[in-house]
N, CA, C and O atoms as a DFTB+ gen file, in Angstrom:
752 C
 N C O
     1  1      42.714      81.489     -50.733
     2  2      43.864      80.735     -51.200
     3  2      44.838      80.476     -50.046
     4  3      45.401      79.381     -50.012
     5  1      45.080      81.367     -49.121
     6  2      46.023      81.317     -48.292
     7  2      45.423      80.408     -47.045
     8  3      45.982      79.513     -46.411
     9  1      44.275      80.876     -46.935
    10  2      43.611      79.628     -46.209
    11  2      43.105      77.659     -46.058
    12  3      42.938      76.739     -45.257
    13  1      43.065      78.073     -47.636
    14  2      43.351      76.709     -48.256
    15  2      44.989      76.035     -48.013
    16  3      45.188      74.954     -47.458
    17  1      45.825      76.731     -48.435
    18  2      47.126      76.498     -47.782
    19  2      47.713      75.909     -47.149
    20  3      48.203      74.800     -47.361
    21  1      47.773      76.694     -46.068
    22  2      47.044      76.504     -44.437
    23  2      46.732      75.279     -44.262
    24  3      47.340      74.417     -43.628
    25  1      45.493      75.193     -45.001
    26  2      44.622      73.385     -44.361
    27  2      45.529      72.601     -44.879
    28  3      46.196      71.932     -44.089
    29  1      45.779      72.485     -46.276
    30  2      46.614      71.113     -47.105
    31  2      48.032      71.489     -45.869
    32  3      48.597      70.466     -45.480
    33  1      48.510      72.651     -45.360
    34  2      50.046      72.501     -44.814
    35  2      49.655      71.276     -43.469
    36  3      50.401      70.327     -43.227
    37  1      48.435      71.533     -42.757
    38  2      47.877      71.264     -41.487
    39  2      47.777      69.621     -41.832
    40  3      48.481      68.758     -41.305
    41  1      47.106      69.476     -42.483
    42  2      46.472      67.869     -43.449
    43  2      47.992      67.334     -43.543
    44  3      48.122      66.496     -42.651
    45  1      48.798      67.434     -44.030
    46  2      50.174      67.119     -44.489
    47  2      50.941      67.056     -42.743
    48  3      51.292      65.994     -42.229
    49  1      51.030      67.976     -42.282
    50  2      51.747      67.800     -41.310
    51  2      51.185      66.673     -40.426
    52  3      51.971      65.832     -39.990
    53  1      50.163      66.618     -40.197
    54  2      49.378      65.484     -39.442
    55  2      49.403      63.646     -40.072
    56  3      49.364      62.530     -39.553
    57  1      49.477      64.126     -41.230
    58  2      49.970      62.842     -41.739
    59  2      51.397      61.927     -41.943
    60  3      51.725      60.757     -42.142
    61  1      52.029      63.300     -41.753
    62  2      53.838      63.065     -41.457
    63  2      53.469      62.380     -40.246
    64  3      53.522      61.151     -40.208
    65  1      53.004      63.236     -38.994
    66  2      53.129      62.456     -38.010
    67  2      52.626      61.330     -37.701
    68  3      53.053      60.799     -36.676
    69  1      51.515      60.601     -38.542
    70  2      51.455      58.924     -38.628
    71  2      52.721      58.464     -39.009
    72  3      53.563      57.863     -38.342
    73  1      52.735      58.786     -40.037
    74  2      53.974      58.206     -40.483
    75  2      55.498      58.455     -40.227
    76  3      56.318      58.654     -41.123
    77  1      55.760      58.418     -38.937
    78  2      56.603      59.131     -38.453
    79  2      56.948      58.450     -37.585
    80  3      58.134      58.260     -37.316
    81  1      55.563      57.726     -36.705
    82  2      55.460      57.257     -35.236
    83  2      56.268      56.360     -35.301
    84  3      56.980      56.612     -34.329
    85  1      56.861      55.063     -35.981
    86  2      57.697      54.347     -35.659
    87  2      58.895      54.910     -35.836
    88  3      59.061      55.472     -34.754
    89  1      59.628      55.081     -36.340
    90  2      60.290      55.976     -36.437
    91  2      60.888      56.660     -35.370
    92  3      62.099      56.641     -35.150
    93  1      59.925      57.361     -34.597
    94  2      60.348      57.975     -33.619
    95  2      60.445      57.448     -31.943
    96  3      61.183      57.849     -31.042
    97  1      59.184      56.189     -31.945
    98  2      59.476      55.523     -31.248
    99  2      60.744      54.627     -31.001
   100  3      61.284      54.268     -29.955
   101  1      61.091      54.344     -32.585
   102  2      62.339      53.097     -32.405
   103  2      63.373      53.911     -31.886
   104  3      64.354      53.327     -31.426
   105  1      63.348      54.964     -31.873
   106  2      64.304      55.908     -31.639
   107  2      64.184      55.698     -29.659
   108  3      64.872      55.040     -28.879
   109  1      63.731      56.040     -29.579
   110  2      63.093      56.501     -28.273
   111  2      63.489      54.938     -27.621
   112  3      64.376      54.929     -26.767
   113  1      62.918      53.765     -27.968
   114  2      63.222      52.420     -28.193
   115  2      65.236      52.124     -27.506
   116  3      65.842      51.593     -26.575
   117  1      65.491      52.919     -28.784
   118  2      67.067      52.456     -28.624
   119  2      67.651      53.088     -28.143
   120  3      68.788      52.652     -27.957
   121  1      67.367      54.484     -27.611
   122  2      67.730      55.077     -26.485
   123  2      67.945      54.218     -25.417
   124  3      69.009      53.938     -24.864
   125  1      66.888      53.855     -25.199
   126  2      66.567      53.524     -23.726
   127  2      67.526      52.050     -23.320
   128  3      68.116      51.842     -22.260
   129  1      67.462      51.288     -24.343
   130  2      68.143      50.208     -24.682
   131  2      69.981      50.783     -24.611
   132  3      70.799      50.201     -23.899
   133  1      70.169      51.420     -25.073
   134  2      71.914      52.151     -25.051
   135  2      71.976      52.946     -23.205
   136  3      72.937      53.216     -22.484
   137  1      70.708      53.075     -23.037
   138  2      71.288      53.578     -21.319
   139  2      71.331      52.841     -20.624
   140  3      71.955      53.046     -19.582
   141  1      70.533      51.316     -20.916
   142  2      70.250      50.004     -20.019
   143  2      71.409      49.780     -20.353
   144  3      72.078      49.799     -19.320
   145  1      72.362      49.470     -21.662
   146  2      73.594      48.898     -22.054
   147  2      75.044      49.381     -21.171
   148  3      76.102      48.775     -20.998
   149  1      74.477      51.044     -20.605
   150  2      75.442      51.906     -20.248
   151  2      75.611      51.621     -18.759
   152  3      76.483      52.280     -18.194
   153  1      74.946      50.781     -18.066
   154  2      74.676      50.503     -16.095
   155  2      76.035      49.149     -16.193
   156  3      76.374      48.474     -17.165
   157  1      76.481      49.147     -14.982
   158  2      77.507      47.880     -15.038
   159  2      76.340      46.680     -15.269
   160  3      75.150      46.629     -15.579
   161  1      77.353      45.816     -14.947
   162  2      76.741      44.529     -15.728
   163  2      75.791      43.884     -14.670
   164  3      74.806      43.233     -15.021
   165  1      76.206      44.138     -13.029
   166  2      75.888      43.687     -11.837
   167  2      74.534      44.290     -11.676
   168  3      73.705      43.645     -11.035
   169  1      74.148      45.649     -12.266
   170  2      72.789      46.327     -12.714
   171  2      72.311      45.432     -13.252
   172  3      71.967      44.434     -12.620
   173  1      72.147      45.545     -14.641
   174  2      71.789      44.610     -16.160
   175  2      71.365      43.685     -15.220
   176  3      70.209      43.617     -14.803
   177  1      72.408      42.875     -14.832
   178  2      71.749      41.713     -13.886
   179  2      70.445      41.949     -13.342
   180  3      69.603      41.436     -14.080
   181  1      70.077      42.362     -12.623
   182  2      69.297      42.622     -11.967
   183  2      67.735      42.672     -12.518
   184  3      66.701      42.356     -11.929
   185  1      67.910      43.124     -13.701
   186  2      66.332      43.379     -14.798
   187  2      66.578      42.587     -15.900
   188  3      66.751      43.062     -17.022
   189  1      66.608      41.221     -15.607
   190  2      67.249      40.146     -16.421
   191  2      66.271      40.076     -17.901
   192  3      66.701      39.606     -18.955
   193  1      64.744      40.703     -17.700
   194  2      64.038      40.843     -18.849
   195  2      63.393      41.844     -19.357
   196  3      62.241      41.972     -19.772
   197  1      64.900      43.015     -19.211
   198  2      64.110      44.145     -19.572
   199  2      64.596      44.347     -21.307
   200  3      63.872      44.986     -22.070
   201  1      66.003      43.662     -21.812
   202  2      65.983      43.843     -23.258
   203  2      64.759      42.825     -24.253
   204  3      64.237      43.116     -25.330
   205  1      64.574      41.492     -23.339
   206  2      63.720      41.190     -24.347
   207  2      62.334      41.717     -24.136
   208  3      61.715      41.268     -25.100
   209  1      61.501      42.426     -23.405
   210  2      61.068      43.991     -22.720
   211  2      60.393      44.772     -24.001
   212  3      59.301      44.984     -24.529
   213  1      62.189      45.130     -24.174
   214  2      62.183      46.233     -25.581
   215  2      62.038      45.627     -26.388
   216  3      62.067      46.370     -27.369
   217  1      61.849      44.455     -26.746
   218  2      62.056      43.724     -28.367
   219  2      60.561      43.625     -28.131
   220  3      60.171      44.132     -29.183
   221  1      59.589      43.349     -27.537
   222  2      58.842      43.063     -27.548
   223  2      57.727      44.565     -27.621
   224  3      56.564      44.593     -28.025
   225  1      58.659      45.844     -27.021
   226  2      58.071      47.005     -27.329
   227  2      58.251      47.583     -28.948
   228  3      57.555      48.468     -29.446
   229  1      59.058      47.049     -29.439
   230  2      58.878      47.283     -30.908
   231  2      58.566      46.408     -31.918
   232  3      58.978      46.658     -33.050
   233  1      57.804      45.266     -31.675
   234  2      57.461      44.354     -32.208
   235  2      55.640      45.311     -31.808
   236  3      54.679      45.013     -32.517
   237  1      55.565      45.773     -31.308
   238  2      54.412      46.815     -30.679
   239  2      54.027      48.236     -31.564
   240  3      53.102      48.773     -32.175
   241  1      55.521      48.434     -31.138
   242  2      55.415      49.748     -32.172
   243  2      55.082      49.535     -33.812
   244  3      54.356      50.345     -34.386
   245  1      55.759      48.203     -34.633
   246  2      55.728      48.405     -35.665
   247  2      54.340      47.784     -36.023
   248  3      54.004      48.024     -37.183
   249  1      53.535      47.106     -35.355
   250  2      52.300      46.792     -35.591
   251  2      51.408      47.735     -35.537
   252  3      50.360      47.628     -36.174
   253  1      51.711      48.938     -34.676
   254  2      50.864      50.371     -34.258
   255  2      51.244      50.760     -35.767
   256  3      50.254      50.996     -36.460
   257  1      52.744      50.898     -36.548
   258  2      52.827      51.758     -37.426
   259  2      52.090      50.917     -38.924
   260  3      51.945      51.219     -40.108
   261  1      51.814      49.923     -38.193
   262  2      51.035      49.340     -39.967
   263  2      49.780      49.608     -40.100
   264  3      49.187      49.540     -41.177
   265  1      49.067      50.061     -38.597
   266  2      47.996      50.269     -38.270
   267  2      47.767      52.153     -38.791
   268  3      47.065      52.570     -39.712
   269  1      48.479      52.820     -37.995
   270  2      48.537      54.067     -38.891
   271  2      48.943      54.074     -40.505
   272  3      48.408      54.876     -41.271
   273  1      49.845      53.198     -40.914
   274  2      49.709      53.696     -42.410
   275  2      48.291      53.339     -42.855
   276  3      47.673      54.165     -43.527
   277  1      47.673      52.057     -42.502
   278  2      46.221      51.718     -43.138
   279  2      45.590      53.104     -42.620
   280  3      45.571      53.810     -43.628
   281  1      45.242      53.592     -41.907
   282  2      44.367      54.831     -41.481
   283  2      45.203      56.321     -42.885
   284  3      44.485      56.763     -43.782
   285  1      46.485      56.728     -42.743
   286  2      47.114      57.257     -43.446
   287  2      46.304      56.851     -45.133
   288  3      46.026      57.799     -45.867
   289  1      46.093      55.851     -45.448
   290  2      46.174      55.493     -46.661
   291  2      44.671      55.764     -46.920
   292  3      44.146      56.403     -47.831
   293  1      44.062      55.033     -45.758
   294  2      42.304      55.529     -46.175
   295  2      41.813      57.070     -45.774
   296  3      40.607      57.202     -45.563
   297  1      42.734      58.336     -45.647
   298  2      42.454      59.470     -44.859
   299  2      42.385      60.265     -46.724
   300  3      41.601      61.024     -47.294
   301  1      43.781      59.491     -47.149
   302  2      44.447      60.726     -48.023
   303  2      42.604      61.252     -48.995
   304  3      42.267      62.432     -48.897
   305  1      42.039      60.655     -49.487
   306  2      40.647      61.365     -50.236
   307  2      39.457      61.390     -49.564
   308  3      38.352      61.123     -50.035
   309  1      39.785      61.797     -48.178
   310  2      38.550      61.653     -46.993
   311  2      37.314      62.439     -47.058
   312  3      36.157      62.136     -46.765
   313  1      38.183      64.262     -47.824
   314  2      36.916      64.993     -47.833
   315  2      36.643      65.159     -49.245
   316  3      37.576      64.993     -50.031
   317  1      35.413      65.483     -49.707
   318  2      34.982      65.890     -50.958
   319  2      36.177      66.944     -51.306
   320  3      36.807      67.721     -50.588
   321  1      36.224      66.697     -52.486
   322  2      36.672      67.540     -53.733
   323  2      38.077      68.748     -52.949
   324  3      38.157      69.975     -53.001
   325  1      38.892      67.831     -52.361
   326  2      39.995      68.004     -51.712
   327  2      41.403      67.047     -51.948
   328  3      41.616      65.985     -51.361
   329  1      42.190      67.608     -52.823
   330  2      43.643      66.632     -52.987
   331  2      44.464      67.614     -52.169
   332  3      44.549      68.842     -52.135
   333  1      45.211      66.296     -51.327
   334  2      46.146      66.590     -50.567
   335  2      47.504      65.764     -50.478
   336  3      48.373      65.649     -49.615
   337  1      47.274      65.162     -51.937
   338  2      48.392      64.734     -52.365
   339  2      48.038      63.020     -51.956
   340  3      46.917      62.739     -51.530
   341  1      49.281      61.765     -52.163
   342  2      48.866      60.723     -51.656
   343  2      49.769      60.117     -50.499
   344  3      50.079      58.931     -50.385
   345  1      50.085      61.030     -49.771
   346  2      50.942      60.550     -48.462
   347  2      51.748      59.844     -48.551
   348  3      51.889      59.118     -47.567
   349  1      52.844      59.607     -49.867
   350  2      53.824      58.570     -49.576
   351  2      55.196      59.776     -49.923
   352  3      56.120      59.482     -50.681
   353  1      55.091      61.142     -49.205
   354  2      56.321      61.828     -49.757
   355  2      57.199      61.475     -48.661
   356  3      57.038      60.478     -47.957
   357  1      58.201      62.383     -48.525
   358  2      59.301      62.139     -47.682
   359  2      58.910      62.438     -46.486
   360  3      58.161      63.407     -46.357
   361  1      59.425      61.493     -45.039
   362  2      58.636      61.605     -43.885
   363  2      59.952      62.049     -42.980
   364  3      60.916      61.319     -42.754
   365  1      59.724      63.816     -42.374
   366  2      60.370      64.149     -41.475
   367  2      59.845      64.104     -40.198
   368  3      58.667      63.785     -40.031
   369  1      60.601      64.394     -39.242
   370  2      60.295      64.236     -37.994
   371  2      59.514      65.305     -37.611
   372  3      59.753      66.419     -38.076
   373  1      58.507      65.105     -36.737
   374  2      57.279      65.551     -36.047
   375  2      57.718      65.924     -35.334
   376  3      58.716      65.475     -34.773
   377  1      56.777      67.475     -34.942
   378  2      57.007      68.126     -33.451
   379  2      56.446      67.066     -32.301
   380  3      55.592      66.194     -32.457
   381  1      57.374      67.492     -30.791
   382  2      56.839      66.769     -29.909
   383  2      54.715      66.732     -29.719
   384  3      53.806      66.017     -29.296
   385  1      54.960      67.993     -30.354
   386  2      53.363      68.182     -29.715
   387  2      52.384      67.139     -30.313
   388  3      51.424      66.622     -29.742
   389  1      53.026      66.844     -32.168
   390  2      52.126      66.326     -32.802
   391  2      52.530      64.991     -32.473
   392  3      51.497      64.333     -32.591
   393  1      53.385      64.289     -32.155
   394  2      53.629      62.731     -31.174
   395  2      52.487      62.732     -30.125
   396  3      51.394      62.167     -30.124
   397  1      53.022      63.451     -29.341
   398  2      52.208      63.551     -27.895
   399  2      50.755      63.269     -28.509
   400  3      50.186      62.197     -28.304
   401  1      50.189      64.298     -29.275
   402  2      48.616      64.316     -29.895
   403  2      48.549      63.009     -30.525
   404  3      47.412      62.559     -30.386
   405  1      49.561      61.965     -31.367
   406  2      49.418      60.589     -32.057
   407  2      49.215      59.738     -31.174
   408  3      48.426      58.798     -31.261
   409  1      50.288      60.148     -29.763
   410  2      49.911      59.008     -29.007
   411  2      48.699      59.073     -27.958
   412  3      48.365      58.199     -27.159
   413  1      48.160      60.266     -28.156
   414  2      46.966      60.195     -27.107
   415  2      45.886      59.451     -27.921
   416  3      44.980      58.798     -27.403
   417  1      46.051      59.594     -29.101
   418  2      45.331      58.953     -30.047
   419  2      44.776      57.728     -30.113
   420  3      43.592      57.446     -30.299
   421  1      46.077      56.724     -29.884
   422  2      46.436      55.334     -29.757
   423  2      45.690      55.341     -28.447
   424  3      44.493      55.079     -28.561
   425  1      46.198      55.618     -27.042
   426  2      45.898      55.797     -26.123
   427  2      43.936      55.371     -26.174
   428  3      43.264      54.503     -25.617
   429  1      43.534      56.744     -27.346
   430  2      41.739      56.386     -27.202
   431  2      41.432      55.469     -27.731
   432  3      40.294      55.190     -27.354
   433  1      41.943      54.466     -28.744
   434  2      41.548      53.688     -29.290
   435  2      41.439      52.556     -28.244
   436  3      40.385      51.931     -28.134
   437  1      42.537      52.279     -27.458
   438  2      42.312      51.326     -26.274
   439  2      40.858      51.960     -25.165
   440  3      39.992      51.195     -24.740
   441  1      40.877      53.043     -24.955
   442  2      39.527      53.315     -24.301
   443  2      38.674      53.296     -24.901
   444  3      37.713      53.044     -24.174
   445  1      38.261      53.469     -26.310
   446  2      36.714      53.394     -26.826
   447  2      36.773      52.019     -27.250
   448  3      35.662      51.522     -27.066
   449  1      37.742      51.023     -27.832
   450  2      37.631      50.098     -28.705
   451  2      38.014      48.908     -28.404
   452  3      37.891      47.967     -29.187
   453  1      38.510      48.812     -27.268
   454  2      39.055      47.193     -26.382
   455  2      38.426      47.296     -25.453
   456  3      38.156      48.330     -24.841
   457  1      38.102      46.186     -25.225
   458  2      37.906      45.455     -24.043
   459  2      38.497      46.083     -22.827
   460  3      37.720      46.765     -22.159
   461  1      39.724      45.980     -22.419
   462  2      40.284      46.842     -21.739
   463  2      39.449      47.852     -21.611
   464  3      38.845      47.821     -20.539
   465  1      39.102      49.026     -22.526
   466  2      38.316      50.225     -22.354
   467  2      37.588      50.048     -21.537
   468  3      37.568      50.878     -20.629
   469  1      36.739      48.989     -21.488
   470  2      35.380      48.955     -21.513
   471  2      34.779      49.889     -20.243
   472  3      33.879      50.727     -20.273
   473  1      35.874      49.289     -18.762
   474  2      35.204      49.925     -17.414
   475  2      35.454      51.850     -17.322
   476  3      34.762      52.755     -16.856
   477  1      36.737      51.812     -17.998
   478  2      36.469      53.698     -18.562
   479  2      35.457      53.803     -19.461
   480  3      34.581      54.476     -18.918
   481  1      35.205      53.565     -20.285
   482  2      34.187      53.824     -21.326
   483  2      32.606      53.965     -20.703
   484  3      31.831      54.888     -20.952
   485  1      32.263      52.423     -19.547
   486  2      31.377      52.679     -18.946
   487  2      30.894      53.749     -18.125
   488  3      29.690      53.983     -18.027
   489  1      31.863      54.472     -17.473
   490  2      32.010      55.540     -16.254
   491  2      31.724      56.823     -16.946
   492  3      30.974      57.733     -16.595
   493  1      32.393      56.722     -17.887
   494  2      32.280      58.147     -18.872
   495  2      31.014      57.866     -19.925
   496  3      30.596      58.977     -20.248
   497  1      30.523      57.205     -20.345
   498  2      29.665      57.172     -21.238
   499  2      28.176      56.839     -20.975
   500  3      27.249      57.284     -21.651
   501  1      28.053      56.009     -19.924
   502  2      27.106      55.200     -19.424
   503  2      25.907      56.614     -18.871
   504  3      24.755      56.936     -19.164
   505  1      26.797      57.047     -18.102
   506  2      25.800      57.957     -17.993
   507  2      24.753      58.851     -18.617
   508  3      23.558      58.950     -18.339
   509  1      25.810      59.766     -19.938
   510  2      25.298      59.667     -21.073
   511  2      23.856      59.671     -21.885
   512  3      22.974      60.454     -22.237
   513  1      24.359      57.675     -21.969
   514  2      23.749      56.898     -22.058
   515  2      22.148      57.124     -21.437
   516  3      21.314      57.622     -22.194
   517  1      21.842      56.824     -20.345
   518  2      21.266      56.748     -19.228
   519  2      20.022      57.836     -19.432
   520  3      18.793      57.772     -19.427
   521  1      21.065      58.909     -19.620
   522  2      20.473      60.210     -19.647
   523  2      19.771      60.307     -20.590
   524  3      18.565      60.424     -20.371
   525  1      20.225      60.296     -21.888
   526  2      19.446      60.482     -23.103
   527  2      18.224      59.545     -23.387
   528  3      17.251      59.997     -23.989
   529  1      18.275      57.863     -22.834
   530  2      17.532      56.968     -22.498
   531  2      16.165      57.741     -21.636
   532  3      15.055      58.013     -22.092
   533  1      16.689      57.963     -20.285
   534  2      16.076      58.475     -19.733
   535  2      14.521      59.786     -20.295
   536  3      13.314      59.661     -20.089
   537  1      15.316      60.958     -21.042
   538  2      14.775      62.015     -20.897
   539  2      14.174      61.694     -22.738
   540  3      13.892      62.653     -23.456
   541  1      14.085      60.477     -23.162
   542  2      13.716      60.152     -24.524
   543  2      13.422      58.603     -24.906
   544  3      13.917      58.027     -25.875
   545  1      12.525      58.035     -23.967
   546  2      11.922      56.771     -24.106
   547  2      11.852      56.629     -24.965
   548  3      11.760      57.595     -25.722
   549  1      11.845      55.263     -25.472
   550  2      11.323      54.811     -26.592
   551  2       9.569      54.369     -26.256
   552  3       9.163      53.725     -27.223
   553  1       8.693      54.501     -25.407
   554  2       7.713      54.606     -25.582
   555  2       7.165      55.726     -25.783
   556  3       5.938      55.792     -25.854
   557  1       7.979      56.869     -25.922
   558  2       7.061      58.504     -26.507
   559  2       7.694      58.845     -27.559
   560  3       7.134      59.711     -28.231
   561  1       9.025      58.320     -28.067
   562  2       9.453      58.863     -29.044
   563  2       9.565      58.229     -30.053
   564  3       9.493      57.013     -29.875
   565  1       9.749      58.630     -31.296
   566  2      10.528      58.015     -32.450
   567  2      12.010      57.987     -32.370
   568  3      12.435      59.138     -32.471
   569  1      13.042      57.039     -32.215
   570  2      14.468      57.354     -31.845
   571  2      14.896      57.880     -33.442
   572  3      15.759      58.748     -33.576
   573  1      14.404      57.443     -34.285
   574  2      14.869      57.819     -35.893
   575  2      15.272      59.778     -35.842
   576  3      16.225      60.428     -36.271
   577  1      13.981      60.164     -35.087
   578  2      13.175      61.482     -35.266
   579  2      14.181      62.290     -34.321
   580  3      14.325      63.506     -34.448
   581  1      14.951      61.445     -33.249
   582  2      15.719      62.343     -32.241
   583  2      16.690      62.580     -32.523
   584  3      17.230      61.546     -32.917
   585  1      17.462      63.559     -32.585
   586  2      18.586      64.104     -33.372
   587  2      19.785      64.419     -32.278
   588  3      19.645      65.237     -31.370
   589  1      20.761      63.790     -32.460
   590  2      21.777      64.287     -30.709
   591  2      23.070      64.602     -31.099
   592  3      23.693      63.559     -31.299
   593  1      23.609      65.398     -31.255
   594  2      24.766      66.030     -31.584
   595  2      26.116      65.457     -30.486
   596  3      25.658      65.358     -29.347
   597  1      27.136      65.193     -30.523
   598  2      28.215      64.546     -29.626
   599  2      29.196      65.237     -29.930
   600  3      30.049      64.795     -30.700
   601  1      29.271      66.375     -29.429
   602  2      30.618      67.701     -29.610
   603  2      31.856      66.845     -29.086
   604  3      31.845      66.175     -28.053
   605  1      32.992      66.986     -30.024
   606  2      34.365      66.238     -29.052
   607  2      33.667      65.185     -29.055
   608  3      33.064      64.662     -28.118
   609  1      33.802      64.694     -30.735
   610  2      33.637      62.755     -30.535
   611  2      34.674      61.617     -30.623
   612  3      34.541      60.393     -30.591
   613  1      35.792      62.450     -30.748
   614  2      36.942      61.426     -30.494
   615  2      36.980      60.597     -31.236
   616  3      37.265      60.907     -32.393
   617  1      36.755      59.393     -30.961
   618  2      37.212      58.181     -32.143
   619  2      35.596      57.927     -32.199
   620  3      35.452      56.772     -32.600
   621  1      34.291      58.544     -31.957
   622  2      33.502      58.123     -32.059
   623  2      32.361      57.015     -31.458
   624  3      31.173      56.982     -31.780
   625  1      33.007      56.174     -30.557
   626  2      32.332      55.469     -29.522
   627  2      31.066      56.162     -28.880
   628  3      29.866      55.990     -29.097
   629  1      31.575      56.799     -28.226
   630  2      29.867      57.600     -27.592
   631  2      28.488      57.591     -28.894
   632  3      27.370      57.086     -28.994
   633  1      29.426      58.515     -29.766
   634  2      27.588      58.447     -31.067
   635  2      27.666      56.995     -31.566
   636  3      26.538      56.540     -31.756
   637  1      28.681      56.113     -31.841
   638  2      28.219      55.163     -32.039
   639  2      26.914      54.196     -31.632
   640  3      25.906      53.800     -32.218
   641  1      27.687      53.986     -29.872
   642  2      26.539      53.308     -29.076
   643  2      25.327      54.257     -29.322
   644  3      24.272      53.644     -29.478
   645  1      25.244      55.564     -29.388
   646  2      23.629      56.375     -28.735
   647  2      23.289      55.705     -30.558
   648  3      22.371      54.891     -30.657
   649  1      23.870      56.007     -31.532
   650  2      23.719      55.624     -33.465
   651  2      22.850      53.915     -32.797
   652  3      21.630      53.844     -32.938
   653  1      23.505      52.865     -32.215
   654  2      23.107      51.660     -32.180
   655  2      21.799      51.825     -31.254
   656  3      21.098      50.815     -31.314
   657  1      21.463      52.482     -30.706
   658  2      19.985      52.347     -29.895
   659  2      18.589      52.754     -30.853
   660  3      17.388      52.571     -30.655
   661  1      19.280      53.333     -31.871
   662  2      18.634      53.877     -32.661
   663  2      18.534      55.274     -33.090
   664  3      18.182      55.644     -34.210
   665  1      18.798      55.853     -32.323
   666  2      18.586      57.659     -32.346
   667  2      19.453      58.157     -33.214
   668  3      20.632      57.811     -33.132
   669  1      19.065      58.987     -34.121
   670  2      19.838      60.002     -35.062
   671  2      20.771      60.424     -34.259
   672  3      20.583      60.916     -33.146
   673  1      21.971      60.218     -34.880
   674  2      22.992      60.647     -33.889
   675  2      24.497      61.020     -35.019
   676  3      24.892      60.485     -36.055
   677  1      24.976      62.104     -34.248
   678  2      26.274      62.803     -35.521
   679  2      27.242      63.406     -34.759
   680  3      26.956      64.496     -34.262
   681  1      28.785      62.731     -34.477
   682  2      29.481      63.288     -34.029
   683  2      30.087      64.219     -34.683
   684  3      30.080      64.226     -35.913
   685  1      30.877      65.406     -33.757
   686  2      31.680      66.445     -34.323
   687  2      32.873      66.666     -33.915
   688  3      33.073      66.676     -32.701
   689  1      33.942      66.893     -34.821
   690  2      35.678      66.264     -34.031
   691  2      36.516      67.284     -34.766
   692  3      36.324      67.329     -35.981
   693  1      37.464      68.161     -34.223
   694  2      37.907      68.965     -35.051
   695  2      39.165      68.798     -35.482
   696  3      39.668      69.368     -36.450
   697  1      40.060      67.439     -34.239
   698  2      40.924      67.293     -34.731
   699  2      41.514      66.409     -35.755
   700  3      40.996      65.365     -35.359
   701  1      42.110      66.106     -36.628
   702  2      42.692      65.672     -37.997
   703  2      43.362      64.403     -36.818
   704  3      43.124      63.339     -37.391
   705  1      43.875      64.170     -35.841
   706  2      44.027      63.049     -35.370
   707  2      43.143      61.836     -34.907
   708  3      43.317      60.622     -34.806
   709  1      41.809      62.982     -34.600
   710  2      40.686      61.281     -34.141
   711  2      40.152      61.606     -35.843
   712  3      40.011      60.682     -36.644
   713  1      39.982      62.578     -36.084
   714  2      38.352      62.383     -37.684
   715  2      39.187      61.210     -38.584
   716  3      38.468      60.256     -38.882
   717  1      40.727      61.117     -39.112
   718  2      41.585      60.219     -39.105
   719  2      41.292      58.616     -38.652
   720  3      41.159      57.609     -39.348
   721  1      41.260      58.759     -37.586
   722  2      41.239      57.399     -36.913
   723  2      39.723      56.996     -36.397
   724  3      39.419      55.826     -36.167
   725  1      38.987      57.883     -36.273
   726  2      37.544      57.503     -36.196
   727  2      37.180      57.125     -37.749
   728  3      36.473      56.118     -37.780
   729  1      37.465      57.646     -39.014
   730  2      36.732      57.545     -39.906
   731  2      37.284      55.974     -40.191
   732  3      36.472      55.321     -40.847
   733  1      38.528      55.238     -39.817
   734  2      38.888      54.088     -39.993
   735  2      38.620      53.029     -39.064
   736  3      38.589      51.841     -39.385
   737  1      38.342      53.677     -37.388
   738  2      37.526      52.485     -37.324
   739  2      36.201      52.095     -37.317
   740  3      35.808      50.989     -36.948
   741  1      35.277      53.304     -37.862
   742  2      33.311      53.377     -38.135
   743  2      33.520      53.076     -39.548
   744  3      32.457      52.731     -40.064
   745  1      34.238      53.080     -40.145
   746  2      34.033      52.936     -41.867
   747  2      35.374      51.477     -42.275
   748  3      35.893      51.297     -43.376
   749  1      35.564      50.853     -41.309
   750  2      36.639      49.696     -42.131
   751  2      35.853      48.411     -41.870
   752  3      36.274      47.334     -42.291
């Protein structure tokens, strides 16, 4: 019971912090904007496009936060025979740690899932790749029959591609920030 707890407190807190991220960015946002406001004017001058800059960084942020509530919304009945309520309670502010962990998050989605990614993705994955190719032809094997485990799968990219060559393939992710955001972008 106390362990169960535990998970729904863990599940809950992680979902505050989706829903949180704008929020805390706009914050962060208008900070920065009130210290640019605070330089003489002969400054200001000088970075003639750094407020429309910021308008354009939260025109950013709030598209990131429509993007986490859709993930938020498809998480809340993710595992079997588990209620954890439906994520629309009251949203307090997140520890730094669990930001930091949202935005590394965001962060992977640009490396496994844009274009952009692609030349990291290649460097880190390719090899991989290569390897498992290598040491499991498809002229000796059945790829159905080969089974490859991807410890630390993040948003899932790596088992994806080895999943698209054919080979039985099953990532494993422990944190509630990628299984979250991997299960929304392999399943949307």
């Amino acid at each position: 019971a106390e362990e169960e707890r535990l998970e729904r407190e863990h599940f809950r807190r992680i979902i505050n912090a989706f829903r949180y991220y704008g929020t805390n960015m706009h914050e962060r946002v208008n900070r920065t904007e009130r210290q640019f406001r605070s330089l003489p004017d002969n400054q200001q001058s000088l970075l003639p496009q750094f407020l429309p800059h910021l308008d354009k960084i939260r025109k950013c942020v709030d598209h990131n936060q429509g993007i986490l509530q859709t993930i938020v919304n498809d998480c809340i009945h993710m595992f079997e025979n588990k209620e954890y309520g439906d994520g629309r309670g009251k949203v307090t502010p997140a520890s730094t740690f669990d930001m930091d962990k949202l935005k590394s998050t965001l962060k992977q989605f640009v490396r496994d899932w844009s274009e952009e990614g692609k030349p990291e993705r290649d460097s880190c994955y390719q090899p991989i790749i290569s390897e498992i190719v290598k040491n499991f032809p498809k002229e000796r094997w059945d790829f159905s029959k080969v089974n490859i485990l991807v410890p630390g799968a993040g948003l899932g990219r790596l088992a994806w591609e080895i999943a698209m060559l054919g080979y039985a393939c099953q990532g494993n992710e422990w944190s509630l920030f990628m299984l979250f955001s991997s299960n929304f972008v392999l399943n949307r």
